[in-house]
C-alpha positions as CSV (number, residue, x, y, z in Angstrom):
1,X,-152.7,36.6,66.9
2,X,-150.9,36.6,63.6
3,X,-151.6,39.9,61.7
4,X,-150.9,39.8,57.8
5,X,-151.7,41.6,54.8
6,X,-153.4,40.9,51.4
7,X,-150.7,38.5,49.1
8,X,-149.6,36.9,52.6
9,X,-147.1,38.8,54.3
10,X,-147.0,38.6,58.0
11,X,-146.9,42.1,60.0
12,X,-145.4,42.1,63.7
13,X,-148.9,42.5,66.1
14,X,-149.0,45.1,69.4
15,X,-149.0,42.9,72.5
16,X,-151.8,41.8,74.4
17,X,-155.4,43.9,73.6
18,X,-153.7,47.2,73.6
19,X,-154.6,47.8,70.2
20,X,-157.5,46.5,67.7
21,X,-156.6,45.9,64.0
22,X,-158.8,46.0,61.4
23,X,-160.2,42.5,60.6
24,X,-158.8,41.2,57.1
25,X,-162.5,41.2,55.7
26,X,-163.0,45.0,56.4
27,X,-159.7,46.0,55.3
28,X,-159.9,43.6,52.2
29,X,-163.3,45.5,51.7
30,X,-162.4,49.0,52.1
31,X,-159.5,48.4,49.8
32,X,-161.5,47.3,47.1
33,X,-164.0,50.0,47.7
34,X,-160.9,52.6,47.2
35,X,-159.2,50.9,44.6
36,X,-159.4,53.5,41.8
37,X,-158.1,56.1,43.9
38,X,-154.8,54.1,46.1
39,X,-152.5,54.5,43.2
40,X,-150.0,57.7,43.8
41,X,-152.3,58.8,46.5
42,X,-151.3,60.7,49.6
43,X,-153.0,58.5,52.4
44,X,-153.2,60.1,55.8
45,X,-153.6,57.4,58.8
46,X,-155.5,58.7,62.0
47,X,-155.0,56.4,65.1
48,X,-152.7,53.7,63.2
49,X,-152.6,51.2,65.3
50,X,-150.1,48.8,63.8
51,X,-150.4,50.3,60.8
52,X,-152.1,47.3,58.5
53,X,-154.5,49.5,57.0
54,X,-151.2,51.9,55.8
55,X,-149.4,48.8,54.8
56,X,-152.3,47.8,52.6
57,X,-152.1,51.7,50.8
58,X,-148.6,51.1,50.3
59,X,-149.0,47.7,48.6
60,X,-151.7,48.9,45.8
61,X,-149.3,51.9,44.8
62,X,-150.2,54.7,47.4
63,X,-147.3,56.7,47.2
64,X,-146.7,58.8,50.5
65,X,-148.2,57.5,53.7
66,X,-148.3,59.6,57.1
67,X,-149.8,57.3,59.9
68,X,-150.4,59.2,63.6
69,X,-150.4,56.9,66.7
70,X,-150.1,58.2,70.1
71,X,-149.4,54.9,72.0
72,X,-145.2,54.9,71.7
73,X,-144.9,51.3,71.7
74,X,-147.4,50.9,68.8
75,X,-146.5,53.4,67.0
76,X,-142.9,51.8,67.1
77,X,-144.7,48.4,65.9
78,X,-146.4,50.5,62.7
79,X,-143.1,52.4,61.5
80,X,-141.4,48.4,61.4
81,X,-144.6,47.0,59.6
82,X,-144.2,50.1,57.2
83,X,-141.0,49.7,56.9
84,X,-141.2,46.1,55.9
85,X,-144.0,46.5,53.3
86,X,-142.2,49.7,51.3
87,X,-139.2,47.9,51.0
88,X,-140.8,44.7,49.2
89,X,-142.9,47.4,47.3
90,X,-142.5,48.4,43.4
91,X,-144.2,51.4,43.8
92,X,-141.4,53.1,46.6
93,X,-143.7,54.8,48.2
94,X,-142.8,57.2,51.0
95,X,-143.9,57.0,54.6
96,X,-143.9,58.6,58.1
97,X,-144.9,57.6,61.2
98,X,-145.6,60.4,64.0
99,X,-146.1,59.3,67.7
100,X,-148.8,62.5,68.7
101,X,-152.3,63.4,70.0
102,X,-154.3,63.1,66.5
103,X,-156.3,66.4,67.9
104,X,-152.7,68.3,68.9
105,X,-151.3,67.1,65.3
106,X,-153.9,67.9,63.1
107,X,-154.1,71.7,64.9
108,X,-150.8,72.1,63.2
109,X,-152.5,72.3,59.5
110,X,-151.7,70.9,56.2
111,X,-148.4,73.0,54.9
112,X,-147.6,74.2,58.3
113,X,-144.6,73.0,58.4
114,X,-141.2,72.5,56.3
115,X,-141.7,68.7,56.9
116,X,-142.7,67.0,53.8
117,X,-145.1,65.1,55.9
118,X,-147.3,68.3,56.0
119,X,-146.7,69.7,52.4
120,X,-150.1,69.6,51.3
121,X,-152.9,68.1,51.9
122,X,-154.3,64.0,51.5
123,X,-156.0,62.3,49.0
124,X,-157.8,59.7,51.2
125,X,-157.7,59.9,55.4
126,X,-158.6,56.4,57.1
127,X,-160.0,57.4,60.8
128,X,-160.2,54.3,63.1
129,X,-159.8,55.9,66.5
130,X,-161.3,53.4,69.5
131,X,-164.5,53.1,69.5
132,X,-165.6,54.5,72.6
133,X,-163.7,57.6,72.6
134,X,-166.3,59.5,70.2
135,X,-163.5,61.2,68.5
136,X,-164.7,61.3,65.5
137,X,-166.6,64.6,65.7
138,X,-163.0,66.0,66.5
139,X,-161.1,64.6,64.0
140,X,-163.7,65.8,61.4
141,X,-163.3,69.6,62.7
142,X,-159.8,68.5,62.7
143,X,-159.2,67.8,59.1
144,X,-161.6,70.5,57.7
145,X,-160.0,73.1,59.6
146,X,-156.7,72.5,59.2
147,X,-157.6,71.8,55.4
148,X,-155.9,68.0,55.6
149,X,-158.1,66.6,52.6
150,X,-157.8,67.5,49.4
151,X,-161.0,69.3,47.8
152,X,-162.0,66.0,46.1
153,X,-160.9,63.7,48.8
154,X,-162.2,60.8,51.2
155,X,-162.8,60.6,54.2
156,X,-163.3,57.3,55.7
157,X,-163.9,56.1,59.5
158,X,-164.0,52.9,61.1
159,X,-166.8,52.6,63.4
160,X,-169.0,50.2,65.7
161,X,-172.1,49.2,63.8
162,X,-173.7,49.4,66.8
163,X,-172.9,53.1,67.4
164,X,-172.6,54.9,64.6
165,X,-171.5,58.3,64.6
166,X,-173.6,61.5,63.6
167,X,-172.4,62.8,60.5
168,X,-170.3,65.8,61.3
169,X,-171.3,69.5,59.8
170,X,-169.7,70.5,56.7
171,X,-169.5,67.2,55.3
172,X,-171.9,64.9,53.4
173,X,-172.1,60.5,53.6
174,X,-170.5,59.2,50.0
175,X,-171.5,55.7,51.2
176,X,-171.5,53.4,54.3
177,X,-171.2,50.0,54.6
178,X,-171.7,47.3,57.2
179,X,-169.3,44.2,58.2
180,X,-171.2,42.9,60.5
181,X,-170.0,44.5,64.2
182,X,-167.7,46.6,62.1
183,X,-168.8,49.7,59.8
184,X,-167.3,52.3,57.2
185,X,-168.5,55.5,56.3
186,X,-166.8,57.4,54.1
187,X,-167.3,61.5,53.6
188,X,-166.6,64.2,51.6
189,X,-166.4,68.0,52.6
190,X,-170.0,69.7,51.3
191,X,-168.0,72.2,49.4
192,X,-166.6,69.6,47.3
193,X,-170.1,68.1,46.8
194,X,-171.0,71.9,45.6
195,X,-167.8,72.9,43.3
196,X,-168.7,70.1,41.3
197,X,-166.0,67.1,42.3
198,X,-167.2,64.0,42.0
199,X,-165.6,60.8,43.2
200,X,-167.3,57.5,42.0
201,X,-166.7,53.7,44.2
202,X,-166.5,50.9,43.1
203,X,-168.8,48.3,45.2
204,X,-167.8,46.3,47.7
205,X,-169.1,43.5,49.4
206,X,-171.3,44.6,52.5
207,X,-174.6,43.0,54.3
């Protein structure tokens, strides 16, 4: 399978089924749906995969990218696909791949650390762990307790349209969207909803 990017350029695909990148039409659509807030965000990247969805951040002007993979040979695959992208890309935006247990790394909390991959928190976190797993639940309690998303940020998982994920507690739907097999729904923490912050999309295409 060849694997590129909006504009054309060709990323280097995991082997065999071991991982499952996002189709070109979701990511195509997600990105549009997020377009007003990519530039000089901090995007966080939960179960990476190869990393397309980071590389797409990177090219529309995100400008520090953390992706998480736990697989070591993917994760290897993502950090030369990021690599590749940020050096072709005017914005020089900063990036870090970490091969880790999303659960294990995201106990560690935003600012836990002298790394500048945990000094504060993320504007936007793309979630896109396989489906059957049911991780989302995890990675929601994840990120809210270890206050990964900014007090006006998004949330946004990848899911199976035809199992959808209960909306976690503590956080409310912004909007969802279906791709056919494929769906996005994208949250915000309920105590942003109640200080006031307000985040509006632009549409994008959906059935």
């Amino acid at each position: 399978m060849t694997l590129r990017i909006s504009g054309g350029r060709k990323l280097l695909s995991p082997p065999g089924d071991i991982a499952r990148p996002t189709a070109s039409r979701v990511r195509l659509a997600v990105m549009n749906l997020l377009a007003p807030e990519l530039p000089g965000c901090r995007w966080l990247d939960l179960c990476c995969g190869s990393g397309v969805m980071a590389c797409e951040a990177i090219q529309r002007g995100a400008d520090t990218v953390v992706a998480i993979e736990q697989d070591r040979r993917i994760a290897a695959i993502a950090k030369a696909n990021l690599e590749a992208v940020a050096q072709g890309s005017p914005s020089q935006s900063h990036f870090w791949v970490h091969c880790s247990d999303i659960q294990r790394w995201l106990a560690k909390g935003a600012g836990s650390s002298a790394d500048s991959t945990r000094d504060g928190a993320f504007d936007l976190i793309y979630a896109d762990p396989p489906y059957a797993t049911g991780l989302y639940g995890a990675i929601a309690s994840g990120v809210s307790r270890g206050e990964w998303l900014k007090p006006n940020g998004l949330m946004v998982w990848e899911c199976a349209t035809s199992n959808m994920p209960n909306l976690p507690a503590g956080w409310q739907l912004a909007d969802q969207r279906r791709y056919g097999s494929t769906s996005v729904m994208i949250l915000k923490l309920e105590s942003a909803v109640e200080d006031g912050a307000t985040t509006v999309l632009v549409p994008g295409g959906h059935e």
